[in-house]
N, C-alpha and C positions, 0 to 999 in steps of 0.2 A: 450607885445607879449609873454614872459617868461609862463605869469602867463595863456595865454590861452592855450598853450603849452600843461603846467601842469595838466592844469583842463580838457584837453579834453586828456591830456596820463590817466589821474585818472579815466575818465568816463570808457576807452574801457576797463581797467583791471576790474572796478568794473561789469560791464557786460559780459565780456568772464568769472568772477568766479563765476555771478549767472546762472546757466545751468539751465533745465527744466530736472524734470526727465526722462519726456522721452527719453531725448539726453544721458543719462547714460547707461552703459553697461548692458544689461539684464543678471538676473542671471538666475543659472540651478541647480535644486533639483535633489537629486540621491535617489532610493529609492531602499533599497534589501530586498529581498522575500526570506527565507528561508524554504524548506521542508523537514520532517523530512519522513524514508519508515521506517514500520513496519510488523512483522507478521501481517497479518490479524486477529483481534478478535472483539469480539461486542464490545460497547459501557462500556457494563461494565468492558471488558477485559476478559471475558468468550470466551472460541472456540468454534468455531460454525460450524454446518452441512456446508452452504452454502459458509462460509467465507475460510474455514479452512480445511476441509475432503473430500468435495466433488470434487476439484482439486486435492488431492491426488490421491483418488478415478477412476476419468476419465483418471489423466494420469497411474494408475497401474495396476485397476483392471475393469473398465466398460470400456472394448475396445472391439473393433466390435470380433464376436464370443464369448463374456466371458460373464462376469455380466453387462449385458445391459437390454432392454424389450427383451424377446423370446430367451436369450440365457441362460446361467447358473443360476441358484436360488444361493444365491439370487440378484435380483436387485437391482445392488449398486447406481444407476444411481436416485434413490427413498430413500427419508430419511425416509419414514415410513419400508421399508425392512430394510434399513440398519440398522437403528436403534431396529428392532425386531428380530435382527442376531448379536446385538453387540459382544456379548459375545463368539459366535462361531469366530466370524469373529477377535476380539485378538487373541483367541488361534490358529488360522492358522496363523497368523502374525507373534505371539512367536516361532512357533516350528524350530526345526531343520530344513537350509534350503537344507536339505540331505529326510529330511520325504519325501512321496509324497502327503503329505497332507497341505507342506505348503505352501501359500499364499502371494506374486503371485509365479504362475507358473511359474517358469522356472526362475523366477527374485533373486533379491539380499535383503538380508535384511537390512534396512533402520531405525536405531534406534529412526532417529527423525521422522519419518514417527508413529511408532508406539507411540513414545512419544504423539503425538500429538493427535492420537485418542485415545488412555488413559485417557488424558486431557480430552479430548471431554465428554468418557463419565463418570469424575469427575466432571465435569460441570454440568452434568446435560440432555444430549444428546439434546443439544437447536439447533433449526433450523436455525434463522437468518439467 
């Protein structure tokens, strides 16, 4: 009686320690996404009209009554104006902002504002 005891305490351990894996705890993979923000530039790392100037642009100098279509020349709101005005349109940027000739009206001068259309057109005055 001992020995059926034994042999039938020995079966239920050997079967409650072989499990199925389904009966095992599921596990949970965690994954992190990491993003990196940048100035806006092309691909090559060039500034660009579209990327870079033209948000300048709309927020300082193409607002309703200014350099828009039908308002002041020139069309900033247009990268072929702009860009056919570059050079007028630095030295209104540079000047004193006591001249009345400088750019924007009435605004503040912005170094990295101007940094960055310098850039633009050491670049190459690229659209993108």
């Amino acid at each position: 009686m001992k020995k059926i005891i034994l042999l039938a305490s020995g079966l239920m351990i050997m079967v409650a320690a072989c499990k199925k894996k389904e009966d095992a705890a599921p596990t949970t993979t965690t994954t992190t996404v990491t993003t990196t923000t940048t100035t806006p530039t092309s691909s090559l790392g060039k500034t660009t009209f579209n990327l870079r100037i033209k948000p300048i642009l709309a927020a300082k100098c193409a607002t309703s009554g200014c350099h828009t279509p039908g308002g002041q020349s020139p069309d900033l709101t247009s990268y072929t104006a702009t860009k056919g005005d570059i050079t007028g349109i630095l030295g209104r940027m540079n000047l004193s902002t006591t001249s009345p000739y400088f750019m924007p009206l009435g605004g503040s001068k912005v170094q990295a504002d101007i940094d960055s259309v310098t850039k633009w057109k050491t670049d190459g005055l690229l659209e993108l």
